[in-house]
C-alpha positions as CSV (number, residue, x, y, z in Angstrom):
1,X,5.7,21.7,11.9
2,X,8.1,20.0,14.0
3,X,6.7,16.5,13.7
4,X,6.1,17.0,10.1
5,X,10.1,17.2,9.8
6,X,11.4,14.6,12.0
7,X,9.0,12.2,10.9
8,X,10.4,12.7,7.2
9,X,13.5,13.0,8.8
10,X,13.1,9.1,10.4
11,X,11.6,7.9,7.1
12,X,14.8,9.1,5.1
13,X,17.5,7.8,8.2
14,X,15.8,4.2,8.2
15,X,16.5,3.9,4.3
16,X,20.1,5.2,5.1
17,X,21.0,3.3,8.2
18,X,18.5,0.0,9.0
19,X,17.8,-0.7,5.4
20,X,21.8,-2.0,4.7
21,X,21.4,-4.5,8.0
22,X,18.0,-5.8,6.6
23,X,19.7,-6.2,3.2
24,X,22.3,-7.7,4.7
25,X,20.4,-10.9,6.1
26,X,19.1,-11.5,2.7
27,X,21.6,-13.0,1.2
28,X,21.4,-10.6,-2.0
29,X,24.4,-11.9,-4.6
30,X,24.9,-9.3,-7.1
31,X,26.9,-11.5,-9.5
32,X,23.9,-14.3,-10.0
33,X,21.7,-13.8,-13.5
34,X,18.3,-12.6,-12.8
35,X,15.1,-14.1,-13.8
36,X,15.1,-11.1,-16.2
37,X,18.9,-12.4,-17.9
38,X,17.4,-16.2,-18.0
39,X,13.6,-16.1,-19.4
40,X,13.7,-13.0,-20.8
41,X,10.6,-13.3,-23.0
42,X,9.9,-9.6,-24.5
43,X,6.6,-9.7,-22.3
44,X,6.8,-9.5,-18.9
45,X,10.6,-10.5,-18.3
46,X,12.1,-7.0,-20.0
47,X,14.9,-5.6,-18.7
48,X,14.4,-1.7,-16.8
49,X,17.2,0.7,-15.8
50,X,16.8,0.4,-12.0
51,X,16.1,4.9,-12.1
52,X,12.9,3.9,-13.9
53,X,12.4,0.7,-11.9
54,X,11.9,2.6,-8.8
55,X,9.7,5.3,-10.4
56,X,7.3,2.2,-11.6
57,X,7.8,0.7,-8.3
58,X,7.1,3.6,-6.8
59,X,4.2,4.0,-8.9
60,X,2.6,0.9,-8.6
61,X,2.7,0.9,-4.9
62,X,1.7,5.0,-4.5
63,X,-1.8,5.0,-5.7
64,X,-4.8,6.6,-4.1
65,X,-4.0,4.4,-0.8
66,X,-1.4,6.7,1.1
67,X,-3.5,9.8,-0.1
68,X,-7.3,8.5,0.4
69,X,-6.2,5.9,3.3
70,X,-4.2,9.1,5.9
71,X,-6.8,11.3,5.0
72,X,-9.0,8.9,6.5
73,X,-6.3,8.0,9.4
74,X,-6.3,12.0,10.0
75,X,-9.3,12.2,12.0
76,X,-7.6,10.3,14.8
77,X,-4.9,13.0,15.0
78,X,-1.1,13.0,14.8
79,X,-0.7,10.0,16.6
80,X,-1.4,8.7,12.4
81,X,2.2,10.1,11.9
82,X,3.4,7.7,14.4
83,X,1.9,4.7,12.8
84,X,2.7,5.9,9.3
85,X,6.3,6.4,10.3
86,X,6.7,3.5,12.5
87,X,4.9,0.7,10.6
88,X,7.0,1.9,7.6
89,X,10.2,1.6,9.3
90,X,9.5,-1.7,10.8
91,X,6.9,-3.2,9.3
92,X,6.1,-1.5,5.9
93,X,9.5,-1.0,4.2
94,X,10.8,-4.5,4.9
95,X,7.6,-6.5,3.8
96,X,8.0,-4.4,0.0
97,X,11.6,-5.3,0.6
98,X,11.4,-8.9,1.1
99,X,8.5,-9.4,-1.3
100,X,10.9,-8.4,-4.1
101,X,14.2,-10.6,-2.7
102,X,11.9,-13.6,-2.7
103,X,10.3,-12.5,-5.7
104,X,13.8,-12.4,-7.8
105,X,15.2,-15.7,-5.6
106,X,12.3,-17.4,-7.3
107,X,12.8,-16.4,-10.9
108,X,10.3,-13.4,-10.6
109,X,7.1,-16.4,-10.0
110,X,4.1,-14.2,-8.0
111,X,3.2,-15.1,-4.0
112,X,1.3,-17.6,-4.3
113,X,4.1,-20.1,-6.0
114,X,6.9,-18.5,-3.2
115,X,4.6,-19.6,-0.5
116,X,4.7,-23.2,-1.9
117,X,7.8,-23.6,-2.1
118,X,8.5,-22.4,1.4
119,X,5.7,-23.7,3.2
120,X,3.4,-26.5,1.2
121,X,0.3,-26.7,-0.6
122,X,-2.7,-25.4,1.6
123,X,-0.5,-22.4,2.4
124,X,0.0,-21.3,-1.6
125,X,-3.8,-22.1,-1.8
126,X,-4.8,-19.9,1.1
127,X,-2.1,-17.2,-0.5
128,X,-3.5,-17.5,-3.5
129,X,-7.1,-17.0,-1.9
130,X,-5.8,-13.8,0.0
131,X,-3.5,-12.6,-3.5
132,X,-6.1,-12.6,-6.4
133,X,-9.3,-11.0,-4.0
134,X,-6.7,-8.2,-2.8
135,X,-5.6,-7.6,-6.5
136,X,-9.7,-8.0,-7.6
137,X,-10.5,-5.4,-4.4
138,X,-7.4,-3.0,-5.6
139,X,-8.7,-2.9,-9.2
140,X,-12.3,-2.1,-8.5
141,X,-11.2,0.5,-6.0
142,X,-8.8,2.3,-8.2
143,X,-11.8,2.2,-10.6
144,X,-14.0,3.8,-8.6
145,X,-12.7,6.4,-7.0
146,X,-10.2,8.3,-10.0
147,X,-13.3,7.8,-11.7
148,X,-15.8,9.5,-8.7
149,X,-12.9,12.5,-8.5
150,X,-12.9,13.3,-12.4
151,X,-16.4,13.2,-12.8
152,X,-16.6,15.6,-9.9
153,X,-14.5,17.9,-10.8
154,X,-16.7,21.5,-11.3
155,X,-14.5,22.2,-14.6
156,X,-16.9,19.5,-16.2
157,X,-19.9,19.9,-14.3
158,X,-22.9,20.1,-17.6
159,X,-20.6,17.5,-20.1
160,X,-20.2,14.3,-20.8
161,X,-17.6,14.0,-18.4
162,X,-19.5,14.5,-15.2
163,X,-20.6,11.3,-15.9
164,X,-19.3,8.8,-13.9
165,X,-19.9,5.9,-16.1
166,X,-18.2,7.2,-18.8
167,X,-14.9,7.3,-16.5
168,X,-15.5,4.0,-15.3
169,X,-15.4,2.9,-18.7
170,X,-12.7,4.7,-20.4
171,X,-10.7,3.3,-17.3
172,X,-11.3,0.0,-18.1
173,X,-10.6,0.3,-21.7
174,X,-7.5,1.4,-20.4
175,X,-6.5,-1.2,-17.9
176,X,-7.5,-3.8,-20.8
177,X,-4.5,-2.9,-23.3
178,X,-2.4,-2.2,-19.9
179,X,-3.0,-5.8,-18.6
180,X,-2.3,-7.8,-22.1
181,X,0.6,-5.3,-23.3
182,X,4.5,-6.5,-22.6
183,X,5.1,-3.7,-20.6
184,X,7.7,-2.3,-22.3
185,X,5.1,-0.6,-24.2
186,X,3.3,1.3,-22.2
187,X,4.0,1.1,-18.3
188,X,7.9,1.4,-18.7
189,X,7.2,4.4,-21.2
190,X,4.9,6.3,-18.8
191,X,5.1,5.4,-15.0
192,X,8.4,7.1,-14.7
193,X,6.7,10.7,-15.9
194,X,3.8,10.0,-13.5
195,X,6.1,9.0,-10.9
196,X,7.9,12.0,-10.9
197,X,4.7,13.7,-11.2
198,X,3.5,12.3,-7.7
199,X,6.9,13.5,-6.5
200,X,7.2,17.2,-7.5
201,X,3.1,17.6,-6.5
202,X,3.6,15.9,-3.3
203,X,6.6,18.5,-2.6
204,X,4.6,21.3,-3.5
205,X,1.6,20.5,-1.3
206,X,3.8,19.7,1.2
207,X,5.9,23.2,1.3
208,X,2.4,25.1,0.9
209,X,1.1,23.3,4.5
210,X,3.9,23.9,6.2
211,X,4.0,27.8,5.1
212,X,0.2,28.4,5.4
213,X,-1.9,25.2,7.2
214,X,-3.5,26.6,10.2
215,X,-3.3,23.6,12.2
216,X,0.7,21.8,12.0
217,X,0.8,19.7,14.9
218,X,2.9,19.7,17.3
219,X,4.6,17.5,20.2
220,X,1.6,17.5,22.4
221,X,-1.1,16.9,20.1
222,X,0.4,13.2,19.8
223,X,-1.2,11.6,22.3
224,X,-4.3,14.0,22.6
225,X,-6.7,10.8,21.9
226,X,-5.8,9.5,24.9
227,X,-6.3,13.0,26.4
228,X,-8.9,14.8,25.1
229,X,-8.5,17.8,28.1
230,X,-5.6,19.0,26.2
231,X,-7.8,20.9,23.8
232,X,-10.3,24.0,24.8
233,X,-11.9,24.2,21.7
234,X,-14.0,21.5,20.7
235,X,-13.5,21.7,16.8
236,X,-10.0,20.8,17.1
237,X,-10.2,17.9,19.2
238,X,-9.0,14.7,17.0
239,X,-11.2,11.4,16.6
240,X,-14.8,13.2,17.2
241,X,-16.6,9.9,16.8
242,X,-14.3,8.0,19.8
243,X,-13.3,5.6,17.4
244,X,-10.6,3.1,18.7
245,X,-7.3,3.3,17.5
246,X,-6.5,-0.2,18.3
247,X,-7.1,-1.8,15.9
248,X,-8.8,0.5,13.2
249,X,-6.1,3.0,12.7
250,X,-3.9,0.1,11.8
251,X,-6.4,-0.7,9.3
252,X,-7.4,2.5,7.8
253,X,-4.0,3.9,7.2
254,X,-2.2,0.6,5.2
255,X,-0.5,2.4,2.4
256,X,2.2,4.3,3.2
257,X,3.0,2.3,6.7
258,X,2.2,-1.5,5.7
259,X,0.2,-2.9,2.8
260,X,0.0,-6.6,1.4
261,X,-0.8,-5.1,-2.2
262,X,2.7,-4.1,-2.7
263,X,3.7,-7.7,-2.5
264,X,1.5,-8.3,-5.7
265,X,3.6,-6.5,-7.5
266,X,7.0,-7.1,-6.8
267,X,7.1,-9.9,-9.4
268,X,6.3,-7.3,-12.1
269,X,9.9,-5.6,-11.2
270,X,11.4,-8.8,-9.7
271,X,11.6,-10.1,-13.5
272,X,12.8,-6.7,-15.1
273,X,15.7,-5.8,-12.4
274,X,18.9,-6.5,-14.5
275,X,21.3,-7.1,-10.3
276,X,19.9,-8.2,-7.4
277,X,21.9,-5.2,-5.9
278,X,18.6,-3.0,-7.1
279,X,16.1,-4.8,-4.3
280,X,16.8,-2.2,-1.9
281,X,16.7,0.7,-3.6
282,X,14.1,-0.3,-5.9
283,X,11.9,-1.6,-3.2
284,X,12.7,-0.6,0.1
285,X,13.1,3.1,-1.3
286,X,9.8,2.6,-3.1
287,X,8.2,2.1,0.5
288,X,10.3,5.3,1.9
289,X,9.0,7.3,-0.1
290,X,5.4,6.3,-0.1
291,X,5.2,6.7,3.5
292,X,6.9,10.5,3.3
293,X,3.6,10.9,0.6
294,X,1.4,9.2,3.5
295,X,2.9,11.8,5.9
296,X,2.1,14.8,3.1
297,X,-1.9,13.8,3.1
298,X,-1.9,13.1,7.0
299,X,-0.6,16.2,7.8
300,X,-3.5,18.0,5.1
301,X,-6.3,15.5,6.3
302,X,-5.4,17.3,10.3
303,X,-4.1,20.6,9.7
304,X,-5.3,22.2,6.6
305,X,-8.8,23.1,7.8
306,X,-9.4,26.2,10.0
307,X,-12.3,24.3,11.6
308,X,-10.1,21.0,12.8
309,X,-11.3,17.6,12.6
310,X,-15.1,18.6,12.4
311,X,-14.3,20.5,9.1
312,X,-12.6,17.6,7.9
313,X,-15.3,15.2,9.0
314,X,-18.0,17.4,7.1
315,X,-16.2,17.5,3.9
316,X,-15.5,13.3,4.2
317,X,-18.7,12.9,4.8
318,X,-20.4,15.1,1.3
319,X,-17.6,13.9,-1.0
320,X,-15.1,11.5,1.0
321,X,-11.3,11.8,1.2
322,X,-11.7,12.7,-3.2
323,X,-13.5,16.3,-2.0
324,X,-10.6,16.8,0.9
325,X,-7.6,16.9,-1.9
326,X,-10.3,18.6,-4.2
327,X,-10.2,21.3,-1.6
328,X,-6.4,21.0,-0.3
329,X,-4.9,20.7,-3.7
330,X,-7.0,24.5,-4.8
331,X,-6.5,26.2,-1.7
332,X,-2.9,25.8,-1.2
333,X,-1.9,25.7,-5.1
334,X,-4.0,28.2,-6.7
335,X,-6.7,27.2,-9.7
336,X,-3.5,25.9,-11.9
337,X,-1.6,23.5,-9.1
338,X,-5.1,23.0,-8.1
339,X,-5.8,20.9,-11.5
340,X,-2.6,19.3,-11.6
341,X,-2.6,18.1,-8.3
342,X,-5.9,16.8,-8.9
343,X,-5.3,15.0,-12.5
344,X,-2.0,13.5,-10.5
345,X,-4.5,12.3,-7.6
346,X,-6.9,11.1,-10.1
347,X,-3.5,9.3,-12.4
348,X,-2.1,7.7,-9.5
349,X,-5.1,5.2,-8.5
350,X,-5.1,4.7,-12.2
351,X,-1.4,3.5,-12.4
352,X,-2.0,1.1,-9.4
353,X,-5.2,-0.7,-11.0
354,X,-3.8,-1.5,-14.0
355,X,-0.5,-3.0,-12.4
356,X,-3.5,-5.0,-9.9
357,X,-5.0,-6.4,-13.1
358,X,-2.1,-7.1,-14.2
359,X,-0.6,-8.8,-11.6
360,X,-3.8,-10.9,-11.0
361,X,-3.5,-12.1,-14.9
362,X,0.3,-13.2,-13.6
363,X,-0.8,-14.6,-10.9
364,X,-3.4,-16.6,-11.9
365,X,-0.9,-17.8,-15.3
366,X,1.4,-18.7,-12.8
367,X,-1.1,-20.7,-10.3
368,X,-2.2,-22.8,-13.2
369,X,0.7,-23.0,-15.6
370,X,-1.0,-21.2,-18.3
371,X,0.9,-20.5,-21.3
372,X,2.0,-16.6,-22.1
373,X,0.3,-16.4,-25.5
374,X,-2.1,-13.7,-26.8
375,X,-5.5,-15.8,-26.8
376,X,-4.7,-17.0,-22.7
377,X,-4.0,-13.4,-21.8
378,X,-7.6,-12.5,-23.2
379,X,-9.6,-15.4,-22.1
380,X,-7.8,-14.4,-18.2
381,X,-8.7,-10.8,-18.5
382,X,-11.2,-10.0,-20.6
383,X,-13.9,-12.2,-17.8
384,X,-12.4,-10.4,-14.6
385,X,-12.6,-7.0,-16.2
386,X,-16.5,-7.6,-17.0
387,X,-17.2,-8.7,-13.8
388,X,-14.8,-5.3,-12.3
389,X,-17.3,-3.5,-13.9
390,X,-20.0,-4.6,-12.4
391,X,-18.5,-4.5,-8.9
392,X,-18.3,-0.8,-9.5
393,X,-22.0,-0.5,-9.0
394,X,-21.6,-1.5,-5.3
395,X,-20.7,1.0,-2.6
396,X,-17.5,2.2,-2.6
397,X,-17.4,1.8,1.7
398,X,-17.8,-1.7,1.7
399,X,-15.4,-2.4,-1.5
400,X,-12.8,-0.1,0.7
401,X,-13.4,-2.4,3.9
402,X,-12.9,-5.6,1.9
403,X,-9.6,-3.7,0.8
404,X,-8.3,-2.6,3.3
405,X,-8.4,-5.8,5.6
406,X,-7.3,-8.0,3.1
407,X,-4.5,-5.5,2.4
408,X,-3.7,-5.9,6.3
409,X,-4.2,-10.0,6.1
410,X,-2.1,-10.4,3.1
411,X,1.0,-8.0,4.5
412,X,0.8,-10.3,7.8
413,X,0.8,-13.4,5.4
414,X,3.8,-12.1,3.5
415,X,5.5,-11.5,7.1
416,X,5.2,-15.2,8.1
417,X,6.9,-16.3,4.4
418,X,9.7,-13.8,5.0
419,X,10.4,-15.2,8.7
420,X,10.4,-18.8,6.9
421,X,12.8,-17.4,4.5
422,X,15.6,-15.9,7.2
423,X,14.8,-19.2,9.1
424,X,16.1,-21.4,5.9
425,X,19.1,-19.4,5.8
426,X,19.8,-18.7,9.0
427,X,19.7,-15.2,9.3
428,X,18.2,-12.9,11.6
429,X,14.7,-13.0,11.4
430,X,13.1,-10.8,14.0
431,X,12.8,-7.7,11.4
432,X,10.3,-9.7,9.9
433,X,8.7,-11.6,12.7
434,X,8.2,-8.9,15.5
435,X,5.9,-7.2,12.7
436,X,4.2,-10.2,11.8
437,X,3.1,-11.1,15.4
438,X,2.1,-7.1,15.6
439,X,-0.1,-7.9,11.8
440,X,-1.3,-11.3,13.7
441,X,-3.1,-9.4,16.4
442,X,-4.3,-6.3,14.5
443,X,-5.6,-8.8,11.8
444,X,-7.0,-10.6,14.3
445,X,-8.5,-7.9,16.4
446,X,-10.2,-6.1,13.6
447,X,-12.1,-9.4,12.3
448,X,-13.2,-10.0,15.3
449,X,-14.7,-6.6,15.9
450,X,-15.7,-5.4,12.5
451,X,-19.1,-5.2,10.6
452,X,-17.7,-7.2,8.2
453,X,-16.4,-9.8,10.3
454,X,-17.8,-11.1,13.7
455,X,-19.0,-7.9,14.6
456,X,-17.9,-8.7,18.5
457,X,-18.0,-6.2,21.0
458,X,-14.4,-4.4,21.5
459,X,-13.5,-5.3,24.8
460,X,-13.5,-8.9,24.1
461,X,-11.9,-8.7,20.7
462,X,-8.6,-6.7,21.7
463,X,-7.6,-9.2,24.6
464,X,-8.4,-11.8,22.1
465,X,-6.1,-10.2,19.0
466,X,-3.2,-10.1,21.6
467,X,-3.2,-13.3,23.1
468,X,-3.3,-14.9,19.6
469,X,-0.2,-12.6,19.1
470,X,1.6,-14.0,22.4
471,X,1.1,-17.1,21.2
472,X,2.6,-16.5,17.7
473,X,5.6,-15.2,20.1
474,X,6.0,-18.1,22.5
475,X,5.9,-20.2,19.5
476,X,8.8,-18.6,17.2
477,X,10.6,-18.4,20.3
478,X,10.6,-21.9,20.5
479,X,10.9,-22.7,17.0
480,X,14.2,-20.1,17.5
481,X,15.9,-22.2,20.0
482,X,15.1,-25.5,18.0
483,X,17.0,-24.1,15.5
484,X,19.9,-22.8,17.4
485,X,20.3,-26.5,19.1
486,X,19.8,-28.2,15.6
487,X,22.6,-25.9,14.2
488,X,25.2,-26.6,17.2
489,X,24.7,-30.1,16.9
């Protein structure tokens, strides 16, 4: 239970004590217009009390990735805490941070346009590359798995709605009018219920573990991977397949420590934010509190099973992380917390696809200079929905793996644009740099060693993941001290 606490504990003190030096190098000017002030257009540039900006913030961010993605990251043991806590801190909460400063500097334009500006054209191609495949990859997964949990669910086992294709569809109908809509009429009407949805549920499954779980972790099960002795009985032992946590726990568990999607949508906020003074709490508290949700579904994934990490493996492997919240959400809530936890799980992905969509349409507008009217909207969305569709017919492990190492590839990117940024100005960069060398080598590792990459054998991809990383290092380091000598001459 300990760990549980202090690792909410950190998550809450970083927002209160590192996020005002972060801000503090950004060079935030509360008394400029905002993009939202100067272009406001009745579409996308609307202006949003910052109270619901950081519910649809929060929202958009908070999908099924820090539930399905710790879940997953559970079966390595509490040392997931540790990454969820620590890549928030440093790596997590100032990427979502910096993605909306630049976002706002740059009259609310998507990545993609950013990167050009700062770097040149091959880089805002490659970011545009990485961007619109992430938001594709976000979209069908938040297709595919609301829909898998719904038609699931026993309640409509024998109707209609056991069948998946009717969710898949009725989803899509949705993210259609969500996509083309000025989103002042639906996602600034709803997101802020559903965000404080996801916040009251997440509370209540989190009080129930901590009262009832069998398993709460403590101090010594931290490291336990790395010493598997410490455990007599076999069934509680974490990682029962030896995985290696360096580099795939960095790349199972992305949402709620680091994730590049959440860089997508900081211009959907960027041009609604009526001061700049609203970045940090709109985005950095946005990534706060999606880690504390990460720590929530961690903590279920490794302690809510009398029968440890095998349990948990069983269930992931008849109905995936979907049948572990299926199973958390009714034991610890009763039969009525049960289905709202579950319609929240199942809303949540929902409210992150259509924002992916969404931003893809924005991003691809921006990209090519499309005008904002009715008939471009449709002939931008209407193909990339059809072919979403179809997508969904593919299995959902591989669409996952696509995700989540171009979510991992994209947050790295985003890193490097941020470093440029504090270089420009001056300011103290390493609170974006350190991460981005740490995102270099994981990136790097994992490609190197994964199915979907070069499928290379691990010992020679982790040496290899580093050493690009000390390179990265011995580079800014001298690109550092150019700049200190240019600026005292």
């Amino acid at each position: 239970m300990l760990i549980f606490l202090i690792c909410i504990a950190l998550l809450l003190l970083a927002y209160k004590l590192y996020s005002p030096f972060v801000e503090k190098q950004a060079g935030i000017d509360p008394t400029v217009q905002t993009p939202q002030t100067r272009f406001n257009d009745g579409v996308d540039y609307v202006p949003v009390h910052p109270a619901k900006a950081f519910l649809i913030q929060f929202l958009n961010v908070a999908g099924v990735g820090p539930i399905f993605g710790p879940i997953l990251g559970a079966l390595y043991g509490p040392i997931a805490l540790v990454w969820i806590v620590l890549g928030n801190i440093l790596g997590g909460a100032v990427h979502d941070y910096f993605s909306g400063v630049m976002s706002i500097k740059e009259d609310g334009k998507s990545l993609p346009e950013i990167a050009g500006h700062y770097f040149n054209i091959y880089f805002k191609a490659a970011m545009l590359i990485f961007t619109a495949m992430l938001l594709f990859f976000v979209g069908v997964v938040f297709i595919m798995s609301p829909a898998g949990l719904l038609s699931n669910l026993d309640y409509f086992k024998d109707t209609i709605f056991a069948n998946n294709t009717f969710w898949v569809l009725v989803i899509l109908a949705y993210y259609f009018f969500a996509t083309l809509l000025p989103i002042d009429k639906i996602i600034t009407k709803l997101y802020p219920f559903f965000g404080a949805l996801m916040i009251v549920m997440t509370t209540s499954i989190a009080v129930a573990l901590l009262i009832n779980a069998p398993q709460l972790p403590e101090f010594g099960d931290i490291f336990a991977y790395f010493d598997h002795s410490h455990y007599n009985n076999d069934l509680l032992e974490p990682n029962p397949d030896g995985l290696p946590v360096w580099p795939l726990l960095f790349v199972t568990i992305t949402c709620g420590a680091i994730s590049g999607f959440h860089s997508t949508q900081a211009p959907i906020m960027a041009r609604c934010l009526t001061n700049e003074k609203y970045v940090r709490p709109v985005y950095y508290g946005a990534m706060v509190a999606e880690g504390i949700v990460a720590c929530v579904w961690a903590t279920a994934g490794i302690a809510a099973f009398p029968g440890g990490y095998v349990e948990l493996k069983e269930i992931l492997a008849l109905g995936g992380p979907g049948m572990v919240v299926n199973q958390v959400a009714t034991t610890y809530l009763g039969v009525a917390g049960g289905i709202m936890a579950i319609i929240a799980v199942a809303v949540f992905p929902i409210t992150s696809g259509d924002t992916a969509f969404r931003s893809l349409r924005l991003t691809i507008i921006d990209a090519f200079k499309i005008p904002q009217s009715m008939t471009n909207r449709l002939l931008v969305a209407v193909p990339v929905l059809i072919i979403a569709y179809f997508m969904t017919k593919i299995d959902f492990t591989l669409i996952w793996r696509y995700f989540a190492f171009s979510n991992m590839l994209l947050s790295t990117s985003v890193l490097w644009l941020a470093t440029k940024y504090l270089f420009d100005r001056g300011a103290f960069h390493w609170i974006v740099s350190l991460p981005a060398i740490i995102g270099t080598c994981v990136t790097v590792s994992y490609i190197l060693t994964a199915g979907i990459g070069l499928g290379l054998p691990q010992e020679f991809s982790q040496p290899s993941g580093i050493a690009v990383g000390v390179i990265a290092l011995i580079a800014l380091i001298i690109a550092h001290n150019k700049r200190k000598v240019t600026s005292a001459a």
